[in-house]
Residue frames as qw, qx, qy, qz and C-alpha x, y, z in Angstrom:
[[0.000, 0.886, 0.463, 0.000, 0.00, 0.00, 0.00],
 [0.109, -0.973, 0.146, 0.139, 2.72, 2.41, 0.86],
 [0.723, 0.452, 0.089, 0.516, 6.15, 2.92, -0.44],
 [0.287, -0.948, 0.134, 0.005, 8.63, 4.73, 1.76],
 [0.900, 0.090, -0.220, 0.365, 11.90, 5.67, 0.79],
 [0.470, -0.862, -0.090, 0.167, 14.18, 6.71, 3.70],
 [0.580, -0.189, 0.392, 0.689, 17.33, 7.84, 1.39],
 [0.332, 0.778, 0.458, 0.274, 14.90, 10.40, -0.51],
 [0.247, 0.291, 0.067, 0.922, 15.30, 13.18, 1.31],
 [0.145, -0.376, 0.009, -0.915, 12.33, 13.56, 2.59],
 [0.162, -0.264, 0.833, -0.458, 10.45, 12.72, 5.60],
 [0.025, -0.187, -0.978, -0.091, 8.50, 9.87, 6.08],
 [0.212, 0.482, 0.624, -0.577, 5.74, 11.29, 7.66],
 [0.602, 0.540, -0.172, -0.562, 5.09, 13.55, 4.51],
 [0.068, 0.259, -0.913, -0.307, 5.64, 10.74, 2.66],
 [0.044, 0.327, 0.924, -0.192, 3.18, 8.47, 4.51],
 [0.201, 0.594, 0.305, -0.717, 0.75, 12.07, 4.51],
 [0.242, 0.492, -0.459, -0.699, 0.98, 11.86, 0.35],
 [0.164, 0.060, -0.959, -0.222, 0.50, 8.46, -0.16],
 [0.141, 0.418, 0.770, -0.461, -2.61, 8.66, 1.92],
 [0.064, 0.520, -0.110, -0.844, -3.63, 11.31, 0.12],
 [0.432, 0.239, -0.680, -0.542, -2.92, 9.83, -3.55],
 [0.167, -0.170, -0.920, -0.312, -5.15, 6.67, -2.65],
 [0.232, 0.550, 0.679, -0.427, -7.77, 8.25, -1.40],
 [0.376, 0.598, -0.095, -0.701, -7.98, 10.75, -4.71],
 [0.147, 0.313, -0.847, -0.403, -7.46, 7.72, -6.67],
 [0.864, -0.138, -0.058, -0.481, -10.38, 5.30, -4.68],
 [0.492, 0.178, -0.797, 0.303, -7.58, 3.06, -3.25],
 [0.146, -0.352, -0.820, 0.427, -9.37, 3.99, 0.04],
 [0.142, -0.597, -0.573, -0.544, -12.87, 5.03, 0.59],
 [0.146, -0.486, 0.290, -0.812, -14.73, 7.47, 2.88],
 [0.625, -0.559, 0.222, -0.497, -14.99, 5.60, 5.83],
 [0.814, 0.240, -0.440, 0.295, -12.75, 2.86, 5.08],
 [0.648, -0.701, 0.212, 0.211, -10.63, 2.17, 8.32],
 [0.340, 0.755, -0.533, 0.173, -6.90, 3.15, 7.49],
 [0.749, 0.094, -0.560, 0.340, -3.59, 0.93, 9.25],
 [0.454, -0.887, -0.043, 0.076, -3.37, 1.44, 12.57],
 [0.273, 0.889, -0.350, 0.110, 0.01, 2.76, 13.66],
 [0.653, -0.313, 0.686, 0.072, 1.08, -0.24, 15.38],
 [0.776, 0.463, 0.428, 0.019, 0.24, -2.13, 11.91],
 [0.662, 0.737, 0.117, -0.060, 1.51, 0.12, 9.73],
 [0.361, -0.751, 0.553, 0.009, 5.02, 0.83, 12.08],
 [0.755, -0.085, 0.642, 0.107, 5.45, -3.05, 11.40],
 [0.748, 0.607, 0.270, -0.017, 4.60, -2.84, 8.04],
 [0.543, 0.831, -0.016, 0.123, 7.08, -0.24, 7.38],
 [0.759, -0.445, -0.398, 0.258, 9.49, -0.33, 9.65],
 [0.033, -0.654, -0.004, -0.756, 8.98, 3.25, 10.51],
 [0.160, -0.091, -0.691, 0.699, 8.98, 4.40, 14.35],
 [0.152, -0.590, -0.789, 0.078, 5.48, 4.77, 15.60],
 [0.244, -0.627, -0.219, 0.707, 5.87, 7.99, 16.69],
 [0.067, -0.203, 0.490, 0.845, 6.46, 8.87, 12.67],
 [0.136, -0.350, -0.912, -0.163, 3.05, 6.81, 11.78],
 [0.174, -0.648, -0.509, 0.539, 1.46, 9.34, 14.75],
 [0.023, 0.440, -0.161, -0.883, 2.95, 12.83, 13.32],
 [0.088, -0.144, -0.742, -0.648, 1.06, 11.76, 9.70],
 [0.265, -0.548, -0.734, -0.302, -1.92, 10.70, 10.84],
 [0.154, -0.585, -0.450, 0.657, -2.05, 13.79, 13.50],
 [0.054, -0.197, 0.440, 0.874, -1.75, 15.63, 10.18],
 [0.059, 0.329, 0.882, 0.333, -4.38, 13.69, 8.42],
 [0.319, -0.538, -0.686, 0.372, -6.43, 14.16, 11.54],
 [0.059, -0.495, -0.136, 0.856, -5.95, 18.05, 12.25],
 [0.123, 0.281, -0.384, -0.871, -6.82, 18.52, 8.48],
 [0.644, 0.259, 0.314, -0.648, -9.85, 16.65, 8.65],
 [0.483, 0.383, -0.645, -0.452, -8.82, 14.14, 6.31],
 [0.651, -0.141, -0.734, -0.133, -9.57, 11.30, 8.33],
 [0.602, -0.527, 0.323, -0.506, -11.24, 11.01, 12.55],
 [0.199, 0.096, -0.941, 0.255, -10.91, 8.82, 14.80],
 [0.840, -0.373, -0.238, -0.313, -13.57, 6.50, 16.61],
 [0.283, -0.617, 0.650, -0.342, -12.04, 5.92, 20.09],
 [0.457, -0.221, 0.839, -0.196, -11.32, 2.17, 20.77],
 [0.829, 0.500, 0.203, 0.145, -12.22, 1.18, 16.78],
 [0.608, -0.252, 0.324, 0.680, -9.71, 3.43, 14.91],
 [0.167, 0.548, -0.113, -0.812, -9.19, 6.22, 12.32],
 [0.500, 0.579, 0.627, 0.144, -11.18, 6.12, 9.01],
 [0.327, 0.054, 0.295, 0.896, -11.40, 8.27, 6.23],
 [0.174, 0.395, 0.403, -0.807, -13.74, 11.48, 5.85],
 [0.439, 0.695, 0.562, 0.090, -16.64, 11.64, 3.99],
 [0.337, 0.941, 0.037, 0.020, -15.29, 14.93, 2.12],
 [0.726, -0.499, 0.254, 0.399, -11.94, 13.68, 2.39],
 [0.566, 0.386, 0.556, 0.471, -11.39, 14.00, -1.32],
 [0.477, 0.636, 0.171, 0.582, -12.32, 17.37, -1.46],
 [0.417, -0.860, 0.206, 0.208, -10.40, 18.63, 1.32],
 [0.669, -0.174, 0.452, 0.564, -7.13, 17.15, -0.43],
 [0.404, 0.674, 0.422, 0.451, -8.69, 18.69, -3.66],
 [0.263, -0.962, -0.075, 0.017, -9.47, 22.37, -1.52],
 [0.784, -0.474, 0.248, 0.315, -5.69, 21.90, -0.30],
 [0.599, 0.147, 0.526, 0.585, -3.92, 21.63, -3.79],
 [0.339, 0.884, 0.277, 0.167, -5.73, 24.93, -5.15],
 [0.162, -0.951, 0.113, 0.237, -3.14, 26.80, -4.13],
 [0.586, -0.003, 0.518, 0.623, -0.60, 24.98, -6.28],
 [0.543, 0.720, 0.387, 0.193, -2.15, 26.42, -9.06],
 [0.007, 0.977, -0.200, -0.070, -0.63, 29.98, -8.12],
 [0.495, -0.503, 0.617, 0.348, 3.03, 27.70, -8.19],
 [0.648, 0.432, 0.619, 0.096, 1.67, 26.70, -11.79],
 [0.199, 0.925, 0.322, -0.043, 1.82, 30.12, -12.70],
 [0.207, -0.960, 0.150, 0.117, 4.79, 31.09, -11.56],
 [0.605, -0.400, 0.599, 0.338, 6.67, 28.67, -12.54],
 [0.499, 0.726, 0.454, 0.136, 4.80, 29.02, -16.34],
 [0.157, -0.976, 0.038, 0.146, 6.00, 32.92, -15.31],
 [0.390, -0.670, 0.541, 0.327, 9.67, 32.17, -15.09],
 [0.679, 0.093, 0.688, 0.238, 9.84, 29.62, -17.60],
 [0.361, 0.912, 0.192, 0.036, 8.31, 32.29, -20.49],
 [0.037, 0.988, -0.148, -0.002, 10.82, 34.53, -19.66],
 [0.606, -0.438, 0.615, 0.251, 13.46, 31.90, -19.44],
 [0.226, 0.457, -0.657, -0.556, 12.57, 31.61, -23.15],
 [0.330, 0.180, 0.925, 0.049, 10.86, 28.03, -23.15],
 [0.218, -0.154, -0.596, -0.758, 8.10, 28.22, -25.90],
 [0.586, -0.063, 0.365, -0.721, 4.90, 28.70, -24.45],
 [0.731, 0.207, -0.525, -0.385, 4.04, 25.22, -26.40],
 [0.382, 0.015, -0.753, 0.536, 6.80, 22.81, -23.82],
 [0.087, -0.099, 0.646, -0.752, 4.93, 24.40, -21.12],
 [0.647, -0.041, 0.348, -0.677, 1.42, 23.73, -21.74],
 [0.758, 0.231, -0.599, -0.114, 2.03, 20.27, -23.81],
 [0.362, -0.131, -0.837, 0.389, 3.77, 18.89, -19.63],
 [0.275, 0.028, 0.575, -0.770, 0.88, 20.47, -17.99],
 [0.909, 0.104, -0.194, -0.355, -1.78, 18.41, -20.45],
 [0.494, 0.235, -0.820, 0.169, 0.69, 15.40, -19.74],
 [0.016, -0.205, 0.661, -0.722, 0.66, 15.65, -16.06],
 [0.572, 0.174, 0.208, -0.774, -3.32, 15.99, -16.18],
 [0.835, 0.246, -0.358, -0.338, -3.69, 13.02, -18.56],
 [0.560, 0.162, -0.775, 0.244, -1.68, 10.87, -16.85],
 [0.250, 0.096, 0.673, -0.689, -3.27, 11.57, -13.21],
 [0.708, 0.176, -0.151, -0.667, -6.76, 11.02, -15.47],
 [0.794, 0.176, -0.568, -0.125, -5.27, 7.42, -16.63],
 [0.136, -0.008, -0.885, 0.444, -3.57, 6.31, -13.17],
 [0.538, 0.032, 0.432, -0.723, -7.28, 7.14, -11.44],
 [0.770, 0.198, -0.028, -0.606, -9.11, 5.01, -14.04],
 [0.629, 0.236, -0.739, -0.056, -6.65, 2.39, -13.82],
 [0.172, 0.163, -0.921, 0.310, -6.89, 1.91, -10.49],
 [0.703, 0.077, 0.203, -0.678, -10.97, 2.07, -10.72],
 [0.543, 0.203, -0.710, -0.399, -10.29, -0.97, -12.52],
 [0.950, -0.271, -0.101, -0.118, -11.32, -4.58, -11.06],
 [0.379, -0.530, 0.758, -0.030, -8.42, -6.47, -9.75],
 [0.795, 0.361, -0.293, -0.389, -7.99, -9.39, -12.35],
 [0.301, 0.458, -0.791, 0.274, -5.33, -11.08, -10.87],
 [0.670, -0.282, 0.448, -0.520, -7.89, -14.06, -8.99]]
């Protein structure tokens, strides 16, 4: 489910906070789907607990997923477009980097030809993983 590498650069937790992220905007998990606990997922990855916490306090503060005391944490029903709500503000890095890039001389073509990429490929990874699971 997750995929953490500790020689990126960056820290697990955002890591673990992205990946959560990308399968819930994908439908890898659903709203109300119970997530790993942090004992569970600690094991899984063998990530200190304490890292497993900081994420899912994240999640948690940003309403991406509650807890149910003594069941466990689940995803929000509007979990999707909080993550969505979240990301508008790239756009304004879209711009700017569009901004610099102009004036850096790139043809205005290169720049909106890898922003249709980007968008068409996040279109095709969602609709592949809406697929079934064939592999029974």
């Amino acid at each position: 489910m997750f995929n953490i590498d500790k020689l990126s650069g960056r820290p697990v937790y955002e890591q673990i906070i992205e990946q959560m992220q990308y399968l819930i905007l994908v439908g890898g998990i659903v709203p109300d789907e119970q997530i790993p606990s942090v004992r569970s997922l600690s094991l899984d990855l063998s990530v200190n607990p304490n890292t497993i916490q900081k994420a899912y306090n994240e999640l948690e503060f940003n309403k991406i997923t509650y807890s149910v005391p003594g069941v466990g944490r689940f995803v929000a029903k509007d979990a999707k477009q909080k993550i969505g709500a979240s990301y508008d503000k790239k756009v304004d890095v879209i711009y700017d980097a569009s901004y610099w890039l102009a004036l850096a001389g790139v043809e205005q073509t290169v720049i909106t030809d890898t922003v249709s990429k980007a968008f068409t490929n996040a279109k095709r990874h969602m609709v592949e993983r809406m697929k079934p699971n064939d592999k029974n």
